[in-house]
MIBA-232409 format. One line per 8 residues: number of its first residue (from 1); their letters; for each residue x, y, z of C-alpha. Coordinates in steps of 0.2 Angstrom, whole numbers. Example, Ala and Ser with C-alpha at 12.3 -4.5 7.8 and 13.67 -1.06 7.14 Angstrom:
<recs>
1 = AS = 62 -22 39  68 -5 36
</recs>
This chain:
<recs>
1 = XXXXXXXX = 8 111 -38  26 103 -32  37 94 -45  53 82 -44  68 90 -54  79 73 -56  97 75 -64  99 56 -67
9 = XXXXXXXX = 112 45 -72  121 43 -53  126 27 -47  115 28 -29  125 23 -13  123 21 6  111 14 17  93 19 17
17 = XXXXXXXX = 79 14 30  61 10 24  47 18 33  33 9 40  21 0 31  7 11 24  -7 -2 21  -5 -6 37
25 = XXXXXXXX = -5 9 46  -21 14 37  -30 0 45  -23 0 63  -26 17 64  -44 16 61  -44 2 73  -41 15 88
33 = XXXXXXXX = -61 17 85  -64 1 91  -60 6 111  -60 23 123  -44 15 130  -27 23 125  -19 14 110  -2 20 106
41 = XXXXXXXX = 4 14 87  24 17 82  34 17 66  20 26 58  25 35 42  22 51 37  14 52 24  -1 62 14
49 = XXXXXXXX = -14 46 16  -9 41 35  -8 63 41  -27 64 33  -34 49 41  -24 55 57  -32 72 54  -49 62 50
57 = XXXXXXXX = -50 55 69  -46 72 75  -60 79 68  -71 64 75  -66 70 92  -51 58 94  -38 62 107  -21 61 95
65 = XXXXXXXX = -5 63 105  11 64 93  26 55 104  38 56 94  41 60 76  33 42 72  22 38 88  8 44 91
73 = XXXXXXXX = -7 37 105  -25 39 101  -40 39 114  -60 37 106  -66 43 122  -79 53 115  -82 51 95  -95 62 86
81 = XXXXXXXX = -102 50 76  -112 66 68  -97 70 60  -97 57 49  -109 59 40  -105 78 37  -100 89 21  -80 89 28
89 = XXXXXXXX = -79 72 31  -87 67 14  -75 79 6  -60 73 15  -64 56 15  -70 55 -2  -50 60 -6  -44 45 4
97 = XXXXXXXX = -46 27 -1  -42 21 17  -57 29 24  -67 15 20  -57 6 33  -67 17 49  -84 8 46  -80 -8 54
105 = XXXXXXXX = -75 -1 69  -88 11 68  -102 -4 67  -95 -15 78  -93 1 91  -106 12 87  -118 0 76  -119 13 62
113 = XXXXXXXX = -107 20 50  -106 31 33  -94 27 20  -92 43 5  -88 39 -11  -70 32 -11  -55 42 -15  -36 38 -21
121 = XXXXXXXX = -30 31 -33  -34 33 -52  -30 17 -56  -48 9 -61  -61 0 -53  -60 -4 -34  -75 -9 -31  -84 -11 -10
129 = XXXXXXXX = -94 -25 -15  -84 -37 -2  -85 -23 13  -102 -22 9  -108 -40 9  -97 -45 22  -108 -30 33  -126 -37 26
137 = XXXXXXXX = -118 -55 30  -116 -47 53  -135 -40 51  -130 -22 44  -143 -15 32  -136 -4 16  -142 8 8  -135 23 -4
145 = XXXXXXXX = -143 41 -1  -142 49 -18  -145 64 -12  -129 64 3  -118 54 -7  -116 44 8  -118 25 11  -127 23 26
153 = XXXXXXXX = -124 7 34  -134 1 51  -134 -13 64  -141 -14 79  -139 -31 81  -123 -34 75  -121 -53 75  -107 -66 67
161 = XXXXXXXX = -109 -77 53  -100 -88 42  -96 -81 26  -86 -85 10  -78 -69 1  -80 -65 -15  -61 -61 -17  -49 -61 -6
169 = XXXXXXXX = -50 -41 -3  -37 -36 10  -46 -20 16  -63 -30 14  -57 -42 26  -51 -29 38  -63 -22 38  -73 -36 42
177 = XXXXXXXX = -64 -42 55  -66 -26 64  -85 -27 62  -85 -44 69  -75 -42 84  -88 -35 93  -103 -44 85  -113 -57 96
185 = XXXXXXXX = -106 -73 92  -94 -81 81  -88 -76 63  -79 -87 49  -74 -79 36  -65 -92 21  -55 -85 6  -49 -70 20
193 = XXXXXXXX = -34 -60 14  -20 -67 23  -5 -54 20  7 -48 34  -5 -32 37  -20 -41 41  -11 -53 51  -3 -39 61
201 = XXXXXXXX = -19 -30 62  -27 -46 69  -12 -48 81  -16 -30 87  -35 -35 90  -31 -50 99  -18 -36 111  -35 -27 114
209 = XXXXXXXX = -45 -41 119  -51 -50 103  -53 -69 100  -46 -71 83  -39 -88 77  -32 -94 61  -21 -79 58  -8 -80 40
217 = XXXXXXXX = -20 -92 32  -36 -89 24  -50 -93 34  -51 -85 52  -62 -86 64  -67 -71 74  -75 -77 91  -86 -58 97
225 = XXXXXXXX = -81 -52 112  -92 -36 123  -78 -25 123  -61 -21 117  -46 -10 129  -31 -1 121  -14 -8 117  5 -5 109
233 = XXXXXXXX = 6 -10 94  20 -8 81  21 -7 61  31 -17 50  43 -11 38  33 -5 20  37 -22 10  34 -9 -5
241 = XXXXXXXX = 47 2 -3  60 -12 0  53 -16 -16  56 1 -23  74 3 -17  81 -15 -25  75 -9 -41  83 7 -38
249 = XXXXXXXX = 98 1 -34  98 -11 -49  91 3 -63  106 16 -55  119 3 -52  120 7 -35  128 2 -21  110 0 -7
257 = XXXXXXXX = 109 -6 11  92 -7 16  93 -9 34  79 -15 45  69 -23 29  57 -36 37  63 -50 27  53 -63 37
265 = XXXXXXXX = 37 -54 30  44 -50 13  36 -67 5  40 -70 -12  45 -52 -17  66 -55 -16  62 -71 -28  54 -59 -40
273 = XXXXXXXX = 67 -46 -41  80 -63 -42  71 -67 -57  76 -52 -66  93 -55 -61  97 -42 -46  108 -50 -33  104 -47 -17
281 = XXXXXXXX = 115 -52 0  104 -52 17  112 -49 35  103 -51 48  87 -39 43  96 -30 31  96 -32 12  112 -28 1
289 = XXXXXXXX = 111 -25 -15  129 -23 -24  133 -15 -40  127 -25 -54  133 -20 -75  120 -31 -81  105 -42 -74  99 -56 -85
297 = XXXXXXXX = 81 -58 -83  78 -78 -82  67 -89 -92  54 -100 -88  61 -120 -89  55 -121 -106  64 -107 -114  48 -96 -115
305 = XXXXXXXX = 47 -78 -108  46 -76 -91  30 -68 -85  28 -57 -68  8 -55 -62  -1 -51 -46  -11 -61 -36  -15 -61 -17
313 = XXXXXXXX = -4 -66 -5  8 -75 -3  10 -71 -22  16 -57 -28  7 -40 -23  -1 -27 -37  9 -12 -29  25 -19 -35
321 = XXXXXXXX = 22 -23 -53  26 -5 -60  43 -5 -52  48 -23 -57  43 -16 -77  53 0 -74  69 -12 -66  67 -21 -83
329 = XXXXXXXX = 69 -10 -93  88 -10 -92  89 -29 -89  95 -42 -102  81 -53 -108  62 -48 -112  48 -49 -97  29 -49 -100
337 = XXXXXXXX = 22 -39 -86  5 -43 -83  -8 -34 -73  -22 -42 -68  -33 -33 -54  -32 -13 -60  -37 -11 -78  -28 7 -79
345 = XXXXXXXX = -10 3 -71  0 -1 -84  -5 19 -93  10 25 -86  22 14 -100  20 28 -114  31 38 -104  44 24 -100
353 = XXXXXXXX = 44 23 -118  46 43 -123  63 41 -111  68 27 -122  63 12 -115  59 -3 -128  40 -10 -122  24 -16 -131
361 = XXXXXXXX = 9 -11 -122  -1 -25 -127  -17 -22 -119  -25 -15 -102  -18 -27 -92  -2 -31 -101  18 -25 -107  30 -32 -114
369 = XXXXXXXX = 48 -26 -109  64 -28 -121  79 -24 -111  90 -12 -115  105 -20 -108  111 -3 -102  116 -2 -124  107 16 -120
377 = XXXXXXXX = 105 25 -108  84 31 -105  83 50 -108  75 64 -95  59 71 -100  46 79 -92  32 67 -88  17 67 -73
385 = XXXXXXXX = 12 55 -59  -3 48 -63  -5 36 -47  6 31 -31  18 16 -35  18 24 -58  25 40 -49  39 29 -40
393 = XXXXXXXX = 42 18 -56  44 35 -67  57 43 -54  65 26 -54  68 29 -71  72 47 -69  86 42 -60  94 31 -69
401 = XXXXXXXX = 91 41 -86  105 54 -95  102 72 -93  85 80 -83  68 73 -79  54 83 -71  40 75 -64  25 82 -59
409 = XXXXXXXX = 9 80 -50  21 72 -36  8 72 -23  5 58 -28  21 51 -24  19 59 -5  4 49 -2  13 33 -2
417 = XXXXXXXX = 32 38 2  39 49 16  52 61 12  57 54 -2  69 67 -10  78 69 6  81 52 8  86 49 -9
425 = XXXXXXXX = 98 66 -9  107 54 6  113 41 -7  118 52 -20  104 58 -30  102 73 -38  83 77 -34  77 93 -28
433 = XXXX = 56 97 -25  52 115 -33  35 125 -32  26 131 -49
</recs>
């Protein structure tokens, strides 16, 4: 079991590259299933959940060629489809969310699929209704083997149809599109997800052959095409950890480049952070932020509090809400944080408030934050990781408190961010791993 040692209270300098984008890379990858043709996938990040579902394909017989550190070329010449519905894969696949993502190119390809029980996260429901009833909707049957633990999903004759999600999942609508882009005939799928992963995911399709149309808005149409080749394809920055890094910069009063951010697929997320009063300067594709004493969180026109709450794109992503209630923390003004698609994500406040921090959990789903005005510093504890982006939020924190933080369970922090204590030791932090 690994642990972060932080000594906080260093003001964080330098210039700081974010990897590539995770969500993204979880579902191109899987799309390699979709062709026996080479298809070669860059800026990939290393990182726990992307080396397992590369380790995944391996074990299916895939062809993985690492080019360079953050390159690698796959080749589904010869899948064993048995393996997918073995012991190892429902063990190593039940520990990954993303797996879910290999059965729509696993129907549209192969006409069958097996989905475990999904992994990830403890973070509440996430439920597989929309993958599910997007399948039943191309002609797949479903059914759940008590006795394998497997959902067992079937389609000889895959074909498209016109279909109205439920909610705009953005792995149920990958996932979908995969199945659909080798179905006889044409798809429509209304209330898609239309963020910049799915978009470039779709891009990537349309490299290989596919027909899809209506790409970045929210209802696509997938015309079916008899086979798909390989491509180059290339990930976009990981628009959370551009979010991580400006509410690092601001909670440490650091001094943060991030170069090559990908602002022009950033959407509303650089607003947000301006809400809470973070100046940022953009060059080019690089993000400044300068060293800021206070930030005022603004107020809504009316005087009331300003609320911060997910919703699908273009508003503002889940992933980032814990790191804009950490940033508040030391901010001038109050925020009402408010969490609406994960009942259990806001369970990570109690240590926030053990380090000092002023916030009311109100409920589930929301917090209230009082700024501190940087009047105290927060002080280090010793405190655990209970999910990817709380882990990040707590050694935001960690940095920016007096004295020394440990945090444990950092695993998961390494599913979602590569290298992070290096890369943080290269703008000043005082971070080391350690083995217990």
């Amino acid at each position: 079991m690994h642990s972060f040692e932080v000594n906080g209270g260093k003001k964080l300098s330098g210039e700081i590259v974010p990897q590539g984008a995770k969500n993204e890379a979880l579902q191109v990858i899987s799309a390699v299933l979709l062709t026996p043709e080479k298809v070669t996938i860059s800026n990939i990040p290393d990182i726990l959940d992307v080396n397992l579902l590369i380790e995944l394909l391996k074990e299916m017989n895939v062809t993985v060629e690492r080019l360079q550190r953050d390159t690698c070329s796959f080749r589904a010449a010869d899948v064993d489809l048995d393996y997918l519905h073995s012991e190892t894969f429902q063990k190593k696949g039940g520990r990954l969310r993303g797996s879910v993502m290999l059965a729509g190119p696993m129907l549209s390809r192969f006409r069958k699929a097996y989905i475990p029980r999904p992994g990830g996260d403890k973070i509440g429901r996430r439920r597989l209704d929309t993958h599910i009833t997007g399948f039943e909707k191309l002609r797949t049957s479903f059914n759940y083997n008590e006795e394998d633990g497997f959902f067992h999903l079937e389609a000889p004759h895959l074909k498209g149809a016109n279909m109205l999600l439920d909610e705009p999942s953005v792995t149920g609508t990958a996932n979908i599109i995969m199945a659909a882009a080798m179905a006889k005939g044409t798809t429509t799928i209304y209330n898609a997800a239309c963020e910049p992963y799915v978009q470039q995911l779709c891009r990537m399709l349309n490299k290989m052959g596919a027909k899809i149309s209506g790409i970045g808005s929210n209802l696509l149409t997938i015309e079916g095409v008899s086979y798909l080749g390989g491509a180059e394809h290339r990930l976009l920055p990981d628009m959370i950890e551009v979010g991580s890094f400006i509410g690092m910069a601001a909670m440490t009063q650091g001094n943060i480049t991030i170069k090559n951010a990908g602002i022009d697929h950033l959407g509303i997320i650089p607003e947000k952070f301006r809400q809470l009063g973070i100046q940022m300067n953009f060059s080019g594709d690089d993000i400044h932020i300068p060293e800021q004493e206070i930030y005022e969180i603004q107020t809504f026109i009316d005087g009331s509090v300003m609320t911060v709450y997910d919703h699908p794109w273009p508003g503002f992503t889940p992933d980032l809400l814990s790191i804009v209630l950490v940033t508040a923390v030391q901010a001038k003004g109050s925020l009402l944080v408010h969490q609406k698609m994960f009942e259990s994500r806001l369970f990570f406040v109690d240590k926030l408030i053990d380090m000092g921090a002023r916030i009311v959990l109100c409920d589930p789903h929301r917090a209230v934050v009082i700024g501190l005005e940087r009047e105290q510093p927060l002080r280090g504890i010793t405190m655990s990781s209970p999910d990817i982006r709380a882990g990040v939020a707590l050694l935001i924190a960690a940095l920016s408190a007096e004295g020394k933080s440990v945090i444990q369970n950092i695993e998961q922090i390494d599913r979602g961010y590569q290298f992070i204590d290096e890369r943080l030791r290269t703008l000043g932090a005082a971070i080391k791993r350690t083995e217990k």
